[in-house]
C-alpha positions in Angstrom: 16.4 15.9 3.7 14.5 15.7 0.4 11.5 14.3 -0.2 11.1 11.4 -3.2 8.6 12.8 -4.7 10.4 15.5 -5.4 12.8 14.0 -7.6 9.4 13.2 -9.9 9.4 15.3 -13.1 6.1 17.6 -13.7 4.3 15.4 -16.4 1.8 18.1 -16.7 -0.4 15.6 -14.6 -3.5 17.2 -12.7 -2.6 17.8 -8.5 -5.4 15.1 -7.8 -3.4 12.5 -9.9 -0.5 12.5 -7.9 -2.1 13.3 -4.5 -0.9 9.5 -4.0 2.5 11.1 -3.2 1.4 12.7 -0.3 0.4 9.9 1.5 3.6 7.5 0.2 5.8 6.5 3.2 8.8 7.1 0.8 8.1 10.9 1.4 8.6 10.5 5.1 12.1 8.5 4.8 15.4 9.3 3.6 15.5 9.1 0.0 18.6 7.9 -0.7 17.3 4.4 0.4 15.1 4.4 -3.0 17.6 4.7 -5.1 20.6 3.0 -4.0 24.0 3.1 -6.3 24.6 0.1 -8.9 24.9 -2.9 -7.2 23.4 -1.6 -3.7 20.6 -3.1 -1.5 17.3 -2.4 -2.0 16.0 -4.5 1.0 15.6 -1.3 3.4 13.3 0.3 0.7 11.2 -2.3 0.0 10.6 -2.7 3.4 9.0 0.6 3.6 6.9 -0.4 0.5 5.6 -3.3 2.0 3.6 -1.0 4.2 2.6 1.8 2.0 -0.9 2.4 1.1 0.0 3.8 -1.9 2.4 1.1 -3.4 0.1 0.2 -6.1 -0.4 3.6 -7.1 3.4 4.1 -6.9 3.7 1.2 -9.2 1.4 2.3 -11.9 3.0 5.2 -12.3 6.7 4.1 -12.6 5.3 1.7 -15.1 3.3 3.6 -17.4 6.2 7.0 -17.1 9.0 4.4 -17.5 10.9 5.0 -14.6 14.3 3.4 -14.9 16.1 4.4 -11.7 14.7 3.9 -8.1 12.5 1.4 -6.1 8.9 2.2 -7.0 6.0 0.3 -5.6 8.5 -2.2 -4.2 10.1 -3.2 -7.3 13.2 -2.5 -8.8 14.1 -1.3 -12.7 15.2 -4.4 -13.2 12.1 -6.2 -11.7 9.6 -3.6 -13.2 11.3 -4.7 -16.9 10.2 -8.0 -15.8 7.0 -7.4 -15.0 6.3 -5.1 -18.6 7.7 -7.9 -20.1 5.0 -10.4 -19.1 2.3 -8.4 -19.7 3.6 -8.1 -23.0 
C-alpha cells in the first residue's frame, strides 16, 4: 500500500512545513480512494476528511501548489477551482 503523501512532489519545502502529512488520515488509508478515475466517487474520501485534523492544512497546500488531481482537504479539483475563483 502507498501512502498519499508520497505521491506529493519535494517543493524544496522545510520537513516542519509538511509535518501536517504525518498526522493526515489520508496516510493511513488506501490511496486510491483520493484520487478516484474521471467520473468516480469521491464520497468515501471525503469522508475521511471530514475527520482529519489536518484538513485545513491539506487544503492550503493543494491550493497554493495548484494541485489538480486528488481530493485534498475534502474538496475536489473541480471544487478547489471554485473556491480560487471566489477569492479572486
Amino acid at each position: 500500500m502507498h501512502e498519499l503523501f508520497a505521491v506529493i512532489p519535494d517543493t524544496g519545502a522545510e520537513e516542519g512545513e509538511l509535518s501536517w502529512q504525518e498526522r493526515s488520515l489520508c496516510a493511513q488509508t488506501d490511496p486510491e480512494a483520493f484520487f478516484p478515475e474521471k467520473g468516480g466517487s469521491t464520497r468515501e474520501a471525503k469522508k475521511v476528511c471530514v475527520g482529519c485534523e489536518v484538513r485545513a492544512e491539506c487544503l492550503e497546500y493543494a491550493l497554493a501548489n495548484d494541485e489538480r488531481f486528488g481530493i485534498w482537504g475534502g474538496l475536489s479539483e473541480r471544487e478547489r477551482r471554485k473556491l480560487k475563483k471566489r477569492a479572486v
